[in-house]
N, C-alpha and C positions, 0 to 999 in steps of 0.2 A: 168630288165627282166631276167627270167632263162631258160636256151634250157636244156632242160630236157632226151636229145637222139640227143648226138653227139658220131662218132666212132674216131678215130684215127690212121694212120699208120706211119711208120717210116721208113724211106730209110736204115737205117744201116739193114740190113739184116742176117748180121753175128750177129749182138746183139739181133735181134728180129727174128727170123726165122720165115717166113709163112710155111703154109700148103701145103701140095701137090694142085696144079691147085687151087691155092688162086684166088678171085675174087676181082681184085688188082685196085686200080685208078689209074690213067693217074700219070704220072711224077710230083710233086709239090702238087699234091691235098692228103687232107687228116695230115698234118700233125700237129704239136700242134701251128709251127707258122702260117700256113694259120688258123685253128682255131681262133689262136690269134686275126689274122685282122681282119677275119670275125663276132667275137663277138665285137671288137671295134667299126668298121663300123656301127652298127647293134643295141649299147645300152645295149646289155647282159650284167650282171653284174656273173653271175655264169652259171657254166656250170655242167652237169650230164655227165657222158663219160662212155658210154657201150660198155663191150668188144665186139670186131670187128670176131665174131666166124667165119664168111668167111674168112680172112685175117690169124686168129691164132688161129683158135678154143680153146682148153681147157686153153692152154699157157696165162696165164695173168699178166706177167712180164711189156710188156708195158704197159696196163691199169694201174699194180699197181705202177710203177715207175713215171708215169705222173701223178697219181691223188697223189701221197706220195709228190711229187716235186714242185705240185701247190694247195694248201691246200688251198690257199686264195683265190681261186676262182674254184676247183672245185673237184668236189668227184666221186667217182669210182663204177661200176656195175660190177661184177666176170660174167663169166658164169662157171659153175663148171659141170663134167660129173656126173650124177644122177648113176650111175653103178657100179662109181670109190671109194670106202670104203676110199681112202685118201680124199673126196672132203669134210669132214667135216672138217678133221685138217687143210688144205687150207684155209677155209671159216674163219675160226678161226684166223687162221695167216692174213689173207688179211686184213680183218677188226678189228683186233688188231694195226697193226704196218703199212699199206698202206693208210690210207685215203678212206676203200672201205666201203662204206655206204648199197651196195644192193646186189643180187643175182639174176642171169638172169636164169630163172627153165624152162627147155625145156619137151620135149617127148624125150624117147632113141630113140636112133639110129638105133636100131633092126631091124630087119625084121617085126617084129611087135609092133610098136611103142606103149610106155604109156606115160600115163603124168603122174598116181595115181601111181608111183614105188617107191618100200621101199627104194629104194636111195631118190629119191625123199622126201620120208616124210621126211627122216632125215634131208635134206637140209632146211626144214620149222621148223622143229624142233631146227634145230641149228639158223636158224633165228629166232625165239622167244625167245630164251636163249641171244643172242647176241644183239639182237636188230638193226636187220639188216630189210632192206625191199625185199620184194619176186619183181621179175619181173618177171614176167609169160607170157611167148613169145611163143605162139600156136597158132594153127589155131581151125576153130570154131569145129569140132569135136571132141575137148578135153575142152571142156568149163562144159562138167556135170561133167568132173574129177576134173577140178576145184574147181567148187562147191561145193563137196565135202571136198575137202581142205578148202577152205574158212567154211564152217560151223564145221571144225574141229578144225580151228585155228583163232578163230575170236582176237586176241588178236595182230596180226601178217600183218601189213599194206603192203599191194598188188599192183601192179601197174600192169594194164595189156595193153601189147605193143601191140601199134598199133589199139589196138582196135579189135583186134582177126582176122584182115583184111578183112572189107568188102569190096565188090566193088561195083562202083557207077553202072554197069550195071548191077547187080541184085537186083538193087531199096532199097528206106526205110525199106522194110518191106519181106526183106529177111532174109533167116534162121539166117544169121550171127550176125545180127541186132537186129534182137529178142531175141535171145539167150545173148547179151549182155546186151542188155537193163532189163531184166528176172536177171540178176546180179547186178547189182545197187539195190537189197535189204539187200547187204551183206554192212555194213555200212566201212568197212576198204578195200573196194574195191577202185582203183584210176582207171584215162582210160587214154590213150595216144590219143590225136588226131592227130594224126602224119600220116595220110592217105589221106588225102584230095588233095594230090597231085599225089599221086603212085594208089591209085586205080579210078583216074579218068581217065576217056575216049578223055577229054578235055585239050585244051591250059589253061594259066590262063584267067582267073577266077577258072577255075574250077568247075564251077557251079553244075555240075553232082554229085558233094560228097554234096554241101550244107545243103542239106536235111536230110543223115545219121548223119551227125557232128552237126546239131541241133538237131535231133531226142537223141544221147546220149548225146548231153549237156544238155538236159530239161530231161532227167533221173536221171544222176547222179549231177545235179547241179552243178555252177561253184568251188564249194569249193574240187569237186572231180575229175578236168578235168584239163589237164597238154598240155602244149605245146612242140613242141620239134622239131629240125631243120631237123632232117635226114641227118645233115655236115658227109661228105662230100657234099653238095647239088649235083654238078655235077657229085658227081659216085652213088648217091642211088637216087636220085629226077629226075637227067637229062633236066627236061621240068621246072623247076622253080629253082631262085635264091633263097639264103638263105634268102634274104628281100623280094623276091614275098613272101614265106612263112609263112613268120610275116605277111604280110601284106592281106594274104587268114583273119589273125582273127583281123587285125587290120583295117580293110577300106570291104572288100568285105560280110563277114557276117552277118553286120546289128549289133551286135553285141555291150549293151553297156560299156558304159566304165567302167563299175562296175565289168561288167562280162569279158572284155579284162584283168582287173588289177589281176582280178583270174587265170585266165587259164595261161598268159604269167609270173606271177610274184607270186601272195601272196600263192597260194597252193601250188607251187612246192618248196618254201621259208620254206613253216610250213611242210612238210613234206623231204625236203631235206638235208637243211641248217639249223634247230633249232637247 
């Protein structure tokens, strides 16, 4: 199996500095050897590791040091500043010499935030040339900016985090929902199902997400739906283990084994690791 959205942090603090009022995990959680156990535990064969922007925002020295360092089993997502005129030579160097396979493409930080900014395109631009993949980490009011991107760069494979965050108490067929499902006719579009625990209302099961996590898996099909752990479980999850997790798409949603061998293993395989 592959977790598709794992973070990482490091106690050396002098060699990785956080950010002012980082949003930090407990003592021992988060680091590449708890990682370790918990994908042992668990059957993972590979792992995706995005940078931790709460923890070290622009700084991707340990994302590209740990994915340079473990090659054999897992590869790296930058987040780069869209504003920043060095984040293309960055993007260049990460994914030349670090083992960084992606790019995490946010909104600025403005006052008035975009997602469609000339920093931006170039960042898509420089991932078509590279051959890097976009992760497009927004919330659902930047999903027409998207789509614009996406119909600008159809050549240019996309993964979009989290699924643009719905929550299970504004139902199937909330804006957020719709508007994602409305993009699954961009054929290089990917979804992260990686919510089914953070916007539910509930204990496991979690039964309250079931319905959105079907509704965009019978959209985009299992060839376009990605699984991912949210490790540290106990500092981003909180209410579920790393194997409750697994175990929301392996035993609780009905879900068969054609389409569990998709979403946990052979898409994020042909899109990560080919």
């Amino acid at each position: 199996m592959v977790d598709t959205h794992a973070h990482i942090y490091h106690v050396d603090e002098a060699a990785y500095p956080m950010i002012d009022d980082p949003y930090r995990p407990e003592e021992g959680q988060g680091t590449l050897e708890h990682l370790r156990s918990e994908v042992r535990a668990n059957g993972i064969e590979k792992v995706v590791l995005v940078q931790t922007g709460s923890a070290y925002r622009w700084d991707n020295r340990l994302l590209a040091d740990t994915a340079a360092a473990n090659s054999d089993w897992t590869v790296g997502v930058c987040t780069l500043d869209p504003t920043n005129a060095d984040s293309i030579g960055e993007l260049e160097r990460l994914a030349s010499d670090c083992n960084v396979r992606g790019v995490r493409v946010e909104a600025t930080k403005a006052d008035h935030p975009i997602y469609h900014h000339p920093g931006s395109v170039a960042l898509w631009e420089a991932a078509q040339r590279l051959n890097v993949i976009i992760c497009a980490h927004l919330q659902a009011q930047y999903l027409e900016q998207l789509s614009e991107l996406l119909a600008r760069f159809p050549e240019v494979p996309v993964v979009l985090d989290h699924a643009a965050y719905p929550k299970a108490v504004d139902g199937v067929n909330s804006e957020t929902v719709r508007k994602v499902v409305y993009l699954a006719r961009f054929d290089q579009l990917f979804v992260k199902l990686t919510f089914g625990v953070t916007s539910s209302e509930q204990a496991f099961p979690f039964s309250d997400t079931h319905p959105i996590l079907l509704r965009i898996l019978e959209a985009y099909g299992r060839e376009r739906c990605l699984w991912g752990s949210d490790f540290p479980c106990e500092h981003w999850l909180k209410k579920a283990t790393y194997a409750q997790h697994l175990d929301l798409f392996r035993s609780e949603l009905g879900l068969s084994e054609t389409d569990q061998e998709a979403i946990l293993r052979d898409t994020a395989l042909g899109l990560w690791f080919s």
